[in-house]
PLY file of the C-alpha trace (Angstrom):
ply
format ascii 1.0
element vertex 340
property float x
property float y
property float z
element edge 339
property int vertex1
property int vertex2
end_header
26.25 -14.34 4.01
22.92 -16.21 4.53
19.65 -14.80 4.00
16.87 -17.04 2.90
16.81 -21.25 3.91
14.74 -23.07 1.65
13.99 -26.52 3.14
14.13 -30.00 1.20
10.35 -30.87 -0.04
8.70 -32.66 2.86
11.02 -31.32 5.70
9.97 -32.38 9.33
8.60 -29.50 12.08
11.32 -30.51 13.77
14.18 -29.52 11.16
12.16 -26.60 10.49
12.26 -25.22 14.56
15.77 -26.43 14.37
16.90 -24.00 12.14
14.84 -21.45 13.53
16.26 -22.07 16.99
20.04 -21.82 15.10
18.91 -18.63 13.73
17.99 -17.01 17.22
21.10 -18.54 19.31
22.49 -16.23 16.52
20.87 -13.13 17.84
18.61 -12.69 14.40
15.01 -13.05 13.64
13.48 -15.69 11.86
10.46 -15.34 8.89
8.84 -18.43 8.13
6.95 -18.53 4.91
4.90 -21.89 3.98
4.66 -22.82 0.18
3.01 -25.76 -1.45
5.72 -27.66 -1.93
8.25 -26.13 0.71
9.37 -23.77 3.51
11.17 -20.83 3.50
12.67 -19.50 6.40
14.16 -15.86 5.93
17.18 -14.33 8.58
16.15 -11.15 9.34
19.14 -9.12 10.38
22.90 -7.99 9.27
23.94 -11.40 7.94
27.18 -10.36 6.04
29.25 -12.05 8.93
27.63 -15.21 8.48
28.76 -18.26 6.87
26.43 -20.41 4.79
27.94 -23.75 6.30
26.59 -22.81 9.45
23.04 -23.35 8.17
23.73 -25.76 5.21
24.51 -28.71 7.40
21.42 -28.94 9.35
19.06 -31.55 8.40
16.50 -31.04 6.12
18.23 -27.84 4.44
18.36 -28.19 0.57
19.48 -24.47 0.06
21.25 -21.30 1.30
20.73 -18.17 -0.50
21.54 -14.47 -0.36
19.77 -11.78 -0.91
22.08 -8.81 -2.12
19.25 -6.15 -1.56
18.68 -3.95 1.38
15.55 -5.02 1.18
14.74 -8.46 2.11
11.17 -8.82 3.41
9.47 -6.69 0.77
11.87 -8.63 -1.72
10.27 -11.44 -3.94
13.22 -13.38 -3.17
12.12 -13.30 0.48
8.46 -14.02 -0.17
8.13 -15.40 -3.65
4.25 -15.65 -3.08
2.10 -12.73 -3.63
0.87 -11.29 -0.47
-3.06 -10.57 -0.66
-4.72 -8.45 2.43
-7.95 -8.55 3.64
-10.02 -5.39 4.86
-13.47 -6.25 6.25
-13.26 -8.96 3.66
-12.68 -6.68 0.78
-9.23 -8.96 -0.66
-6.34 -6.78 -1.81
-3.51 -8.12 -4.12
-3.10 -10.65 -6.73
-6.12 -12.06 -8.60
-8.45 -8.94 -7.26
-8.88 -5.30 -8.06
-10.28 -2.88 -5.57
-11.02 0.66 -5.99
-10.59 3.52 -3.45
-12.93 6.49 -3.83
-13.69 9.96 -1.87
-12.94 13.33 -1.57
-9.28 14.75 -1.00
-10.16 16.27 2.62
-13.46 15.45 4.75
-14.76 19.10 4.72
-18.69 18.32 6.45
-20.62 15.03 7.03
-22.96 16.12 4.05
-20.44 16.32 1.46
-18.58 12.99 2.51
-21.89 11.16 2.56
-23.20 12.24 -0.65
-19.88 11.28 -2.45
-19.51 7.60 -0.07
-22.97 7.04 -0.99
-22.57 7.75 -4.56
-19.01 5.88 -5.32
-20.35 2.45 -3.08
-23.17 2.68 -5.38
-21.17 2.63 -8.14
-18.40 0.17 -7.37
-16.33 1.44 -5.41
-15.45 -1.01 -1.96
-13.57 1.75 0.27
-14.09 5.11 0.67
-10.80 7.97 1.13
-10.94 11.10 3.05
-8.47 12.89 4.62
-8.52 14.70 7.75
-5.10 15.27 8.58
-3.71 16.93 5.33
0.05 18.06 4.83
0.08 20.83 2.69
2.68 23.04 1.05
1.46 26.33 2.34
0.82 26.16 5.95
-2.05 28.90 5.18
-3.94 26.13 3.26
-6.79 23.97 4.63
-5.27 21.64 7.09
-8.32 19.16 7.42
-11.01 18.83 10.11
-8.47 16.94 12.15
-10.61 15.13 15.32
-13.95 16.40 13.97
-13.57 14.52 10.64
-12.68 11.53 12.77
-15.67 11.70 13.97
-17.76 12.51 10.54
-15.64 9.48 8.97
-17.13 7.10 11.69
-20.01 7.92 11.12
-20.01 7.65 7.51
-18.69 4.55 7.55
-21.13 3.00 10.29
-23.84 4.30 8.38
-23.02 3.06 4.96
-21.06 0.03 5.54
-18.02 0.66 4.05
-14.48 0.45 5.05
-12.23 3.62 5.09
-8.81 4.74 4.27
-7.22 8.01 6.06
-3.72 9.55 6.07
-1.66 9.28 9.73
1.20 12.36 9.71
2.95 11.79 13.00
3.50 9.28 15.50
1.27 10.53 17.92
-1.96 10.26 15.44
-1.20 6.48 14.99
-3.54 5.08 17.91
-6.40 7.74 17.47
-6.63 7.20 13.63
-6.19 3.36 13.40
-9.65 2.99 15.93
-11.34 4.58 13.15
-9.58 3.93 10.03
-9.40 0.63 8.48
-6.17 1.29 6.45
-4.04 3.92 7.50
-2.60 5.95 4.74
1.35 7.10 4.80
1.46 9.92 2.49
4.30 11.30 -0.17
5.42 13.66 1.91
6.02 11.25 4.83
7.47 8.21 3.09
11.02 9.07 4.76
9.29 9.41 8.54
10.34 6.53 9.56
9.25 7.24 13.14
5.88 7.49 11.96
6.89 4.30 9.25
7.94 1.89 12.64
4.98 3.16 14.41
2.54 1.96 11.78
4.85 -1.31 12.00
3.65 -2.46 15.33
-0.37 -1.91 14.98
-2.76 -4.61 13.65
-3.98 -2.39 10.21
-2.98 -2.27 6.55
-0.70 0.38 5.90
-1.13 2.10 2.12
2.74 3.36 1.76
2.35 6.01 -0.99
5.77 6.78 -3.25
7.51 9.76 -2.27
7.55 12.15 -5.83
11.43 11.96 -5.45
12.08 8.33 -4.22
13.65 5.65 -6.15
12.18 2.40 -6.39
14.58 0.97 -4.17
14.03 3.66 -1.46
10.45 3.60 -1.55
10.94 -0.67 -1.24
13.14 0.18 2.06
10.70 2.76 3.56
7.91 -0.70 3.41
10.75 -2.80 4.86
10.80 -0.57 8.10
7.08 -1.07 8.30
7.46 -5.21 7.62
10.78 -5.28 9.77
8.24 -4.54 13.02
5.70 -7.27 12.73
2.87 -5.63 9.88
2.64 -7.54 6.93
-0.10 -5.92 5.64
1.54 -3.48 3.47
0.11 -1.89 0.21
2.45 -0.04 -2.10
1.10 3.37 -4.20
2.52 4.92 -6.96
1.10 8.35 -6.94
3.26 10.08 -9.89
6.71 11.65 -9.71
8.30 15.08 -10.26
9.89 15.66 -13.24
10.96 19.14 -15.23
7.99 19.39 -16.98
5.36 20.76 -14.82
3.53 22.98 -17.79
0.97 20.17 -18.39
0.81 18.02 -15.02
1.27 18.16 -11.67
3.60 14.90 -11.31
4.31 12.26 -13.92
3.05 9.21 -13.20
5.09 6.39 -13.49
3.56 3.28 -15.19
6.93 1.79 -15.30
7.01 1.44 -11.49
4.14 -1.17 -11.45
5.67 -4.21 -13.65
9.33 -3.16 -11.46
7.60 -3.39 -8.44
5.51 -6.76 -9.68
8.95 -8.69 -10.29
10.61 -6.95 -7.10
8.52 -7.20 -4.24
5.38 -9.65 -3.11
2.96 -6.31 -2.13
0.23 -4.92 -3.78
0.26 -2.15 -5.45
-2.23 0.69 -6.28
-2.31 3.55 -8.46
-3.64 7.08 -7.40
-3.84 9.21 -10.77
-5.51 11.94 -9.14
-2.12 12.89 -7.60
-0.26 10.92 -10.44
-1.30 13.64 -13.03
-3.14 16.72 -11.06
-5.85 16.77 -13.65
-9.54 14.61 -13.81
-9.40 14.99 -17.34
-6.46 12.61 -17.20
-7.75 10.38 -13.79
-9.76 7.72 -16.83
-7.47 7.09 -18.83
-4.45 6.55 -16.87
-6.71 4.21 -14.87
-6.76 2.21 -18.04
-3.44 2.27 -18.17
-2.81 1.56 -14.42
-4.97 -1.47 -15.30
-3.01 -2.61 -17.99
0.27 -2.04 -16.49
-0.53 -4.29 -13.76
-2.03 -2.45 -10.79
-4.04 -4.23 -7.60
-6.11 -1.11 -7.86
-6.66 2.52 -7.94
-7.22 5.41 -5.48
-9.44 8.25 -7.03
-10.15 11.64 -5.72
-13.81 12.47 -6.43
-16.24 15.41 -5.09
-19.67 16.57 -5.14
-18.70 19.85 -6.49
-15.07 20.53 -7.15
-14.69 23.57 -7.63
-16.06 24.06 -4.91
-13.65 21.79 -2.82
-10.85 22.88 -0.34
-8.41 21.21 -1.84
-7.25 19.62 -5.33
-10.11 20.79 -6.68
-8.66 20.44 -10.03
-7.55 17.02 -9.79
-10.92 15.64 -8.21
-13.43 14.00 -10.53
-17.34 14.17 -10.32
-19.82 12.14 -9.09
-20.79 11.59 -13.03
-17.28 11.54 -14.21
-16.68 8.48 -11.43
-20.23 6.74 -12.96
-18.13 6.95 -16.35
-14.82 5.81 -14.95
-16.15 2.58 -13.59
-18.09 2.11 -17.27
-14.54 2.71 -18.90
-12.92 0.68 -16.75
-14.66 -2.48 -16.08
-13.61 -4.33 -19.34
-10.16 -3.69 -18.76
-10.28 -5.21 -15.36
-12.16 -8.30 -17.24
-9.88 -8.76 -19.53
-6.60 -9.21 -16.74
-9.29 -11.73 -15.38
-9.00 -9.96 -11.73
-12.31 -9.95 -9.20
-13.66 -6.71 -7.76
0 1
1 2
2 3
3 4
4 5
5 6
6 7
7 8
8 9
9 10
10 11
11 12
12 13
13 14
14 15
15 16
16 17
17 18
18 19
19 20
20 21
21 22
22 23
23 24
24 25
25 26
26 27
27 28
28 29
29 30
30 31
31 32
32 33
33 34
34 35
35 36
36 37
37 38
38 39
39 40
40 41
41 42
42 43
43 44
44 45
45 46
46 47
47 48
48 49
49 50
50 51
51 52
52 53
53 54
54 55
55 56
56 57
57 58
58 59
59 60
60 61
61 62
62 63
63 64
64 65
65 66
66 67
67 68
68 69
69 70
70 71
71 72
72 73
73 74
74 75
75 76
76 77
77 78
78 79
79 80
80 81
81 82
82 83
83 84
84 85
85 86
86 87
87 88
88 89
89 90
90 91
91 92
92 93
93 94
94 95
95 96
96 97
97 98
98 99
99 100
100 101
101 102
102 103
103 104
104 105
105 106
106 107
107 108
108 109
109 110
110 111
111 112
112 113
113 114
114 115
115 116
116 117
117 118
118 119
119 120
120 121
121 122
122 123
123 124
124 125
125 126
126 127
127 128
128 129
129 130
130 131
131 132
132 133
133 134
134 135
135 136
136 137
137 138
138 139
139 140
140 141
141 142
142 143
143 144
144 145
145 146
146 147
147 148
148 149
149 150
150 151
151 152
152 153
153 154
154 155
155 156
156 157
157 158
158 159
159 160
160 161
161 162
162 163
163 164
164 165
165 166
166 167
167 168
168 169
169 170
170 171
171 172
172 173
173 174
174 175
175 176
176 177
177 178
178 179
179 180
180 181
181 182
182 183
183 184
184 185
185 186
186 187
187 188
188 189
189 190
190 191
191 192
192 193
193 194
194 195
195 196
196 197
197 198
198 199
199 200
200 201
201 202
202 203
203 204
204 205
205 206
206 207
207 208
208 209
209 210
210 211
211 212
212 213
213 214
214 215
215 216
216 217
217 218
218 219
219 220
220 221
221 222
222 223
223 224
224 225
225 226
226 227
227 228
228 229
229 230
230 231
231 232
232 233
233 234
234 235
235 236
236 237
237 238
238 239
239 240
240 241
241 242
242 243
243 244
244 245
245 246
246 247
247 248
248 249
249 250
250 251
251 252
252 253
253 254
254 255
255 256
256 257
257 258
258 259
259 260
260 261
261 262
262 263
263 264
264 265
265 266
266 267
267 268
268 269
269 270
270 271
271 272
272 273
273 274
274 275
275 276
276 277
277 278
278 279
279 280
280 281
281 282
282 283
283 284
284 285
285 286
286 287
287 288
288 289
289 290
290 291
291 292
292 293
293 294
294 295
295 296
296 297
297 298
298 299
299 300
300 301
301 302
302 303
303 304
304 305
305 306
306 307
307 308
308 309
309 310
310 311
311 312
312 313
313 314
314 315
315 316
316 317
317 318
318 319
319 320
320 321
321 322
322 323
323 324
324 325
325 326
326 327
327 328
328 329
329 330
330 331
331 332
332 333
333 334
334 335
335 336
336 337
337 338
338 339
């Protein structure tokens, strides 16, 4: 079984499209991935019924290797360099921090403009808003849908700031991604991977957010269907996890999950503990911890008034309380040496 081809140091173009042709006569896909010091060229495809030899004795191949994991373009194996994205400019991924900030649903043009205003002021580079909101009860608020589209544009035009919205279906791919700069997958739709191939084939970041009952590994092989169609630009979120004890938080949110995913996978990874723990009083200090634990960033809920709000209320910070997060959290981010 052959997997990933790492060319000799200082391997010609012409060894390098060699093996790339091999690979296609094959009927497979070929990922080329330029280091340094050498190339990389990864089989995408069932490989179990192929022999290393067949690869090994073309020129200019120092090494054959397999990759065991379902997973093979999110795999660090795969793609030993860290991926970073780039939104308007804003840089995602190793040696930068970013932070997300906005309300959980767009609810009027007043109340996302105060709070986009308000969080750009104060540090934050993209602004979150849903308007297409899965919720348990179908008798909660759904989101503006279209309207908010429409709000969000105009908030974003206005301000200058990029913006990050959830997609639920298929069909809402197109419509959302001419507004949104990153489209958001949410927990509940990790496993669509209709929706998940979809996203594959546009031109945007995708923000993958960890289903609150996926494994590591699963959540890996829900980004691989987005990578497997052409989009690279694929951030990971770990947004907390169910667990028995739901007395004290909504989902646990699991810090072990960022060094995992650092040594498994290339992608950047974000941490959203607004959803990770279902309380604000928890949202700045588990953003330390985020920090320390590794994260490319966090994703914070915040709103004007939350009580007020039409949904997670409780879990939503204020505009003060997001004043004091960025205080809290700006020496931690010095001290891992990252750029925001």
């Amino acid at each position: 079984m052959a997997d990933l081809i790492i060319m000799r140091q200082g391997a010609t173009e012409e060894e390098i499209e060699k093996v790339v042709k091999k690979i296609e006569k094959l009927g497979f896909q070929a990922h080329i991935s330029r280091g340094t010091e050498r190339t990389i060229i990864g089989i995408i495809g069932d490989t179990r019924e192929i022999s290393d030899e067949v690869f090994r004795v073309l020129p200019g191949v120092s090494e054959v290797i397999s990759i065991l994991k379902e997973y093979k373009l999110a795999s660090r194996d795969f793609h030993p360099n860290d991926t970073i994205i780039d939104v308007n400019g804003i840089k995602i991924g190793e040696g930068y921090f970013v932070i997300m900030a906005g309300p959980c649903s767009v609810e009027s043009k007043e109340q996302l403009y105060k709070t986009a205003k308000y969080v750009k002021e104060k540090g934050a580079k993209i602004l979150r808003g849903a308007v297409f909101k899965p919720r348990t009860s179908p008798y909660s608020f759904l989101g503006l849908g279209a309207e908010g589209l429409k709000i969000i544009k105009e908030i974003k035009e206005e301000l200058e700031i990029p913006v990050i919205t959830e997609v639920m279906s298929p069909e809402e791919v197109e419509i959302v991604s001419e507004v949104s700069d990153i489209l958001q997958i949410g927990t509940r739709n990790m496993f669509n991977y209709r929706l998940l191939q979809k996203v594959g084939r546009i031109d945007k970041p995708v923000l993958l957010k960890r289903n609150f009952s996926a494994k590591i590994s699963e959540f890996l092989n829900c980004a691989e269907y987005i990578l497997k169609e052409g989009n690279n630009k694929v951030i990971l979120c770990e947004r907390g996890i169910r667990t028995f004890d739901s007395e004290f938080t909504r989902n646990i949110l699991d810090l072990s999950a960022i060094p995992i995913l650092k040594k498994e996978t290339h992608l950047p990874i974000i941490v959203d503990p607004s959803h990770g723990t279902g309380r604000r009083d928890l949202v700045i200090p588990m953003s330390k911890a985020a920090i320390g634990a590794g994260a490319d960033g966090l994703i914070i809920e915040v709103h004007p008034k939350p009580e007020e709000a039409l949904s997670d209320g409780f879990q939503s910070i204020t505009l003060d309380m997001f004043s004091n997060l960025m205080n809290e959290i700006t020496p931690f981010i010095e001290i891992t040496k990252k750029k925001m």
